[in-house]
VEXTOR-384067 format. One record per residue (C-alpha): x, y, z; residue in three letters. Coordinates in steps of 0.25 Angstrom, whole numbers, m for minus. Example, Ala and Ser with C-alpha at 12.3 -4.5 7.8 and 13.67 -1.06 7.14 Angstrom:
<rs>
<r <49,m18,31>,"ALA"> <r <55,m4,29>,"SER"> 
</rs>
This chain:
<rs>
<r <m55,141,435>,"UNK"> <r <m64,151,430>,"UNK"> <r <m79,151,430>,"UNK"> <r <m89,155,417>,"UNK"> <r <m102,164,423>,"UNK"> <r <m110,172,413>,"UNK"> <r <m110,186,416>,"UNK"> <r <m118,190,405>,"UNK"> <r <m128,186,394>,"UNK"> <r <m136,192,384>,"UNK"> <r <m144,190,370>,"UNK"> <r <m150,194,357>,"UNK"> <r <m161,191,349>,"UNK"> <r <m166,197,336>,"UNK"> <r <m177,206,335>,"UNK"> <r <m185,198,326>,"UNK"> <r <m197,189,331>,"UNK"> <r <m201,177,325>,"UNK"> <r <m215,172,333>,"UNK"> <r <m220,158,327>,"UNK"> <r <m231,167,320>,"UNK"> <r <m219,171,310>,"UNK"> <r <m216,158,308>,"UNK"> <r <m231,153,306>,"UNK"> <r <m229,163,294>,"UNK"> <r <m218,154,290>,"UNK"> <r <m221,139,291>,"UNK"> <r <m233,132,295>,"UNK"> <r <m231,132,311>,"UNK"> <r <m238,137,322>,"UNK"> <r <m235,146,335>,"UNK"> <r <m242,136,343>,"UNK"> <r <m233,125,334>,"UNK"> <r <m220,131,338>,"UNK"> <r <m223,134,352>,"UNK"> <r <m230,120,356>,"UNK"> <r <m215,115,350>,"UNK"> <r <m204,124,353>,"UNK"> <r <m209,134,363>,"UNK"> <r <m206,146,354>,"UNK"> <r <m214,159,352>,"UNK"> <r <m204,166,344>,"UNK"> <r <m190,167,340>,"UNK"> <r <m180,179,334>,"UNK"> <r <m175,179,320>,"UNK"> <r <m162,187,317>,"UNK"> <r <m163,201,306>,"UNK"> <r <m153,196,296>,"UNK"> <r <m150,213,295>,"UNK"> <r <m147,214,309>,"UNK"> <r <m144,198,318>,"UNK"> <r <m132,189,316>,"UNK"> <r <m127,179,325>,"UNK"> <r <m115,187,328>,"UNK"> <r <m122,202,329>,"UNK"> <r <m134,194,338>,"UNK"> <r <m122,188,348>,"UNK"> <r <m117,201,349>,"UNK"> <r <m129,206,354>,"UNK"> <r <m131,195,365>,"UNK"> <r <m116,196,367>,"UNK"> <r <m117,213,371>,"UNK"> <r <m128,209,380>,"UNK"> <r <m121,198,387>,"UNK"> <r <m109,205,390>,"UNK"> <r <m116,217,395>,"UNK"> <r <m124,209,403>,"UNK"> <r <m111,203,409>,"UNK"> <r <m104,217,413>,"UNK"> <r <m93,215,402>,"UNK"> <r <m90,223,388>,"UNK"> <r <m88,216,375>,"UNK"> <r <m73,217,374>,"UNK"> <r <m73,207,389>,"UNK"> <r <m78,198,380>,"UNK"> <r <m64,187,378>,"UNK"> <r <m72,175,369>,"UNK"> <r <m84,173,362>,"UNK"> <r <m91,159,361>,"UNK"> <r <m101,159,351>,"UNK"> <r <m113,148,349>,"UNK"> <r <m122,149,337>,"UNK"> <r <m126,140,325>,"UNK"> <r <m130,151,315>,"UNK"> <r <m117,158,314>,"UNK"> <r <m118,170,305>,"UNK"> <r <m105,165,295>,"UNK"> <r <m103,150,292>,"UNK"> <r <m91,154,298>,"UNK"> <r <m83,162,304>,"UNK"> <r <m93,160,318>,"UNK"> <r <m100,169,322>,"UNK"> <r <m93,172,335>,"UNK"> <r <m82,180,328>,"UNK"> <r <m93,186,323>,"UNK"> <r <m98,189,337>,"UNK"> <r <m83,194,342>,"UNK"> <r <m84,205,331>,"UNK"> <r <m98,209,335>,"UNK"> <r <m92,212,348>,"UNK"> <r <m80,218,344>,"UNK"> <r <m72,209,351>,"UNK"> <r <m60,207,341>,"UNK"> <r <m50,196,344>,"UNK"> <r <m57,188,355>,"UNK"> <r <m62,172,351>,"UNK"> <r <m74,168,347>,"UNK"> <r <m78,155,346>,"UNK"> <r <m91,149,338>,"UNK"> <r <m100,136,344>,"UNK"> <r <m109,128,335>,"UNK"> <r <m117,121,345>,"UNK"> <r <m132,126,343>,"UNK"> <r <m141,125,354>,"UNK"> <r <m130,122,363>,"UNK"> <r <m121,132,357>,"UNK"> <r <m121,143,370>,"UNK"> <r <m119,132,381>,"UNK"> <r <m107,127,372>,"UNK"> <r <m102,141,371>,"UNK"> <r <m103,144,387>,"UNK"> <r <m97,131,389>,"UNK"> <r <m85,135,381>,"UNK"> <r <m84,149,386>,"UNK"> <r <m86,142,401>,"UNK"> <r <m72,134,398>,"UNK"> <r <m64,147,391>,"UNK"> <r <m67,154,405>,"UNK"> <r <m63,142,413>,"UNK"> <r <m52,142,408>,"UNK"> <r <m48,156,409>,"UNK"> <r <m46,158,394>,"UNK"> <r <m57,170,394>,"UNK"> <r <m65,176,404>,"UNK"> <r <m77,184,396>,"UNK"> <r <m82,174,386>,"UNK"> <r <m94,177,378>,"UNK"> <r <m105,164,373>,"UNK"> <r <m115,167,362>,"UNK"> <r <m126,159,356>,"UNK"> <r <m133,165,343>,"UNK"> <r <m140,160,333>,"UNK"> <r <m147,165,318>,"UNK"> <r <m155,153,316>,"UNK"> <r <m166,159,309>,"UNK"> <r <m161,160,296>,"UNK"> <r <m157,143,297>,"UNK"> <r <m174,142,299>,"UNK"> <r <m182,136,287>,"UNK"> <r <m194,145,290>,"UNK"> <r <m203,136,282>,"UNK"> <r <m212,123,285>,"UNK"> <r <m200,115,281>,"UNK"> <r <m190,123,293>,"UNK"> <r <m201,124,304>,"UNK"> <r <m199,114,313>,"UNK"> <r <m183,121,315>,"UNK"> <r <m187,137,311>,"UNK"> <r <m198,138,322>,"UNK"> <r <m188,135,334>,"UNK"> <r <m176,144,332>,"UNK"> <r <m173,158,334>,"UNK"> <r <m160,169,333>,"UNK"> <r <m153,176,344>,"UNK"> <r <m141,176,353>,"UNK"> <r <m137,175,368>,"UNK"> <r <m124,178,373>,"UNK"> <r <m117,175,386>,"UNK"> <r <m104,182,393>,"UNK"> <r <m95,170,403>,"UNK"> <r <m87,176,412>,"UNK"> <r <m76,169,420>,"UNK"> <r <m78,169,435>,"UNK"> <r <m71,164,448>,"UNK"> <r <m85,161,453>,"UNK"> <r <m85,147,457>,"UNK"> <r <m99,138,453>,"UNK"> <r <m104,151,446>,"UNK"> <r <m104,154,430>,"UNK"> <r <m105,142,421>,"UNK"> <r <m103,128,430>,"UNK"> <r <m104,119,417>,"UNK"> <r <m108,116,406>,"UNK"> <r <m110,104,398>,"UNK"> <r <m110,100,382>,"UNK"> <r <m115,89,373>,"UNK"> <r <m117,85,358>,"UNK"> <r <m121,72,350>,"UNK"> <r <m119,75,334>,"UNK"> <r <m126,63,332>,"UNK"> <r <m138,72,332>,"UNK"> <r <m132,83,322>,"UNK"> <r <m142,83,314>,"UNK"> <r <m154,82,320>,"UNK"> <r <m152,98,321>,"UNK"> <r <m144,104,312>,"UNK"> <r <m142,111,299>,"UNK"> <r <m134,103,290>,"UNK"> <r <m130,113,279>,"UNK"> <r <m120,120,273>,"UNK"> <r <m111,112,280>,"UNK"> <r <m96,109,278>,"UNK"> <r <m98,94,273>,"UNK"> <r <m106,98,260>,"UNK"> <r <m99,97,245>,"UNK"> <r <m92,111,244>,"UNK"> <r <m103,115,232>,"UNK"> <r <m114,109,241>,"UNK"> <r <m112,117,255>,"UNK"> <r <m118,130,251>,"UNK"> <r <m126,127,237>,"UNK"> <r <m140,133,233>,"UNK"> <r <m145,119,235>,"UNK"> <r <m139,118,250>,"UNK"> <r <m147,132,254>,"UNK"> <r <m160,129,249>,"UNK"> <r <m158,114,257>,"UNK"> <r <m165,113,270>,"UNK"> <r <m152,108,276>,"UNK"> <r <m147,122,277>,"UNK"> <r <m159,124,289>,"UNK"> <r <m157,119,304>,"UNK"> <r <m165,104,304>,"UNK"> <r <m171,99,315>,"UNK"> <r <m174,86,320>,"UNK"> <r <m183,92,332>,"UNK"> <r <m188,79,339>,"UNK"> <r <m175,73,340>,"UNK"> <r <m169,88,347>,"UNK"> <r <m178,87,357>,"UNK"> <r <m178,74,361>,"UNK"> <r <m162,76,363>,"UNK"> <r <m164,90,369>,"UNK"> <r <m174,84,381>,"UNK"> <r <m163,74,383>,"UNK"> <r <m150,82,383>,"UNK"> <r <m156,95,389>,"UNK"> <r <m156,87,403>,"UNK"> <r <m145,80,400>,"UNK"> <r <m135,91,400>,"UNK"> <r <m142,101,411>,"UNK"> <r <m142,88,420>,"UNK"> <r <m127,88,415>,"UNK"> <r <m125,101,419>,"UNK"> <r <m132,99,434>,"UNK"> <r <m125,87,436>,"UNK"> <r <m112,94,435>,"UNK"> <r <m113,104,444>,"UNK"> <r <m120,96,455>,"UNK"> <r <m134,104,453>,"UNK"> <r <m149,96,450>,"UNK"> <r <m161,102,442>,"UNK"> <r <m165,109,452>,"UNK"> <r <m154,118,453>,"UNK"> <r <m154,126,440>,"UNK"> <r <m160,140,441>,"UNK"> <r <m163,142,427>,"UNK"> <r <m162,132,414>,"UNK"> <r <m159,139,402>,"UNK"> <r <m160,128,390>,"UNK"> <r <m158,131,374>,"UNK"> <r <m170,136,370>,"UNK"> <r <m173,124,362>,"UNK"> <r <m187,122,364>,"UNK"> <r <m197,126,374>,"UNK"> <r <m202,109,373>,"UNK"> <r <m188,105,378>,"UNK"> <r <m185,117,390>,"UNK"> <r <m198,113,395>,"UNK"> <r <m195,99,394>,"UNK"> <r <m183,101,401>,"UNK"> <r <m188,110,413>,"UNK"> <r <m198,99,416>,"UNK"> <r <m186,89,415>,"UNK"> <r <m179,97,425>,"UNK"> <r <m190,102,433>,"UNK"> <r <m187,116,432>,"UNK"> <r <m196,127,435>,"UNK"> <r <m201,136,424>,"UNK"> <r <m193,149,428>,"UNK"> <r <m179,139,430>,"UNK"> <r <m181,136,414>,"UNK"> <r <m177,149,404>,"UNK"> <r <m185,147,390>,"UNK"> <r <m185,159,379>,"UNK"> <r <m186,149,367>,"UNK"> <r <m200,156,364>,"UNK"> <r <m196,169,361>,"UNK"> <r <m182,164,353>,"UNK"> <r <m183,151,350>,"UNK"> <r <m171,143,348>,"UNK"> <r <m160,152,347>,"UNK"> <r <m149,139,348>,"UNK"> <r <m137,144,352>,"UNK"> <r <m142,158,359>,"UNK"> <r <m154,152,366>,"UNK"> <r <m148,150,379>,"UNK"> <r <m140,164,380>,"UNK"> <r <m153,171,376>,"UNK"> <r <m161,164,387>,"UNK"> <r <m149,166,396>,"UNK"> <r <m149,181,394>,"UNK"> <r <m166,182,395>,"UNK"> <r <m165,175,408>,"UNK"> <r <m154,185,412>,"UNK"> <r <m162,196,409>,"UNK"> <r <m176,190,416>,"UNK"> <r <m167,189,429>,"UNK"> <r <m167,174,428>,"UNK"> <r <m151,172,429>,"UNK"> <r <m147,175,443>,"UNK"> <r <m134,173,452>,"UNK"> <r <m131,158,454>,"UNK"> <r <m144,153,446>,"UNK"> <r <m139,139,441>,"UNK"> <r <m144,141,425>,"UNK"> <r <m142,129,416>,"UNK"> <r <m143,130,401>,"UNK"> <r <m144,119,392>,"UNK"> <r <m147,115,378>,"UNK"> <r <m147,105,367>,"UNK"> <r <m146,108,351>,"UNK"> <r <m140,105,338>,"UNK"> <r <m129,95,339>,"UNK"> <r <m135,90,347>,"UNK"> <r <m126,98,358>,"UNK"> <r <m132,100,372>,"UNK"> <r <m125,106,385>,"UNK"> <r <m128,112,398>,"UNK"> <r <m122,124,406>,"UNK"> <r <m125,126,422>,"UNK"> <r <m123,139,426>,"UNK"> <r <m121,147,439>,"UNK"> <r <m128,160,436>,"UNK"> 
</rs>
């Protein structure tokens, strides 16, 4: 059998910063408000002239192929994770596969938010198993600026989240207990709504779904019910990266670096106390992107890349929680 090591990774984030005195201009909030809360400074917004999901996973995409010693046309599958696709549909991974230039090879489209890129290496880990492909590319991108209510009433939601894309290439490998060693996935619908954006969707009245009533509602933004994530995320954060130790015979101890989705700087703090890991074992960028849902954990992948921090057989860990609620785990063997 096959194993999944990533050979290459790589990101992109729009040039446009947005520090919490832009947003003190917007709503009555504070930098020291924001930061006391979320840990974030500042956060990238897209250039509607020049950023799309498709174009900005391109750009990650580029980097993380180089970066592994390949050209584009290696490429044999794209698995793309994002919740602000740039059509209602088709996805934006087709998208993606013409930005590339890489006509005729699939492309598959994964909706599961924060959790999105560790459900997307999951999936590519068992198409290279199984010897269906051999260079498979995972992406997670996101516009979420233009979901934000940047106005008293959207605070609590437009604060946190940011725009960018992390891209990451899986290679098969005969190297035993290297690469990817497993990875782990949850969900519970019962807690759908406590983070979601409701419309337009499919179950509204045909004259309903996109009315000029519907788009001036507030269920047309993200909504979220903040204490309730946290409180999960503490909980399920541990859960799954004990999870992941657990089946690969490894304690606490042993992981070499943690990179969690940059959900909040409260919870990663939270959590490195949990697990008692040193500060240099735990990656955090959220205060200079904020939550970039999908992409956050290939964009703090490829800084830690370039910084030096991934080295050969590090044990990494990645972890994270969101929308859904979904939650998984992935252990890795640098």
């Amino acid at each position: 059998m096959y194993h999944s090591k990533i050979t290459g990774i790589g990101h992109y984030v729009p040039e446009n910063v947005i520090t919490n005195a832009d947003l003190e201009k917007l709503m009555d909030t504070s930098d020291a408000w924001i930061t006391e809360r979320t840990g974030i400074k500042e956060r990238r917004f897209f250039n509607p002239d020049k950023d799309t999901v498709a174009s900005m996973s391109a750009h990650a995409s580029r980097m993380a192929i180089e970066r592994a010693g390949l050209e584009v046309k290696d490429i044999e599958f794209i698995v793309l994770a994002t919740i602000t696709p740039d059509y209602f549909f088709p996805g934006s991974g087709v998208l993606l596969q013409r930005e590339l230039g890489l006509e005729g090879i699939g492309a598959l489209d994964l909706r599961n938010a924060c959790s999105g890129f560790i459900y997307g290496l999951s999936v590519a880990d068992q198409f290279i198993k199984t010897g269906m492909y051999k260079n498979v590319l995972v992406v997670g991108a996101e516009i979420q600026s233009s979901l934000m209510e940047m106005n008293n009433r959207g605070r609590n939601v437009s604060v946190i989240f940011g725009d960018g894309a992390g891209a990451a290439v899986l290679q098969a490998s005969n190297d035993k207990g290297k690469g990817i060693l497993s990875t782990h996935l949850h969900a519970d619908g019962r807690f759908a709504e406590e983070l979601y954006v409701k419309d337009p969707g499919s179950s509204r009245h045909p004259e309903e779904r996109v009315s000029p009533q519907l788009m001036e509602s507030p269920s047309i933004r993200a909504h979220m019910n903040g204490n309730m994530v946290f409180k999960h995320a503490v909980v399920r954060f541990q859960e799954v990266i004990q999870e992941a130790l657990d089946a690969n015979g490894f304690q606490k101890q042993d992981i070499d670096l943690l990179v969690p989705h940059q959900a909040n700087l409260r919870i990663s703090n939270y959590l490195q106390e949990q697990l008692g890991l040193a500060d240099q074992k735990v990656y955090n960028n959220i205060m200079r992107y904020g939550n970039t849902t999908a992409a956050s954990i290939p964009i703090a992948l490829s800084e830690a890349w370039a910084e030096g921090l991934l080295k050969e057989d590090q044990l990494i860990c990645l972890a994270a929680f969101g929308s859904g609620f979904t939650w998984a785990s992935a252990l890795i063997r640098f």
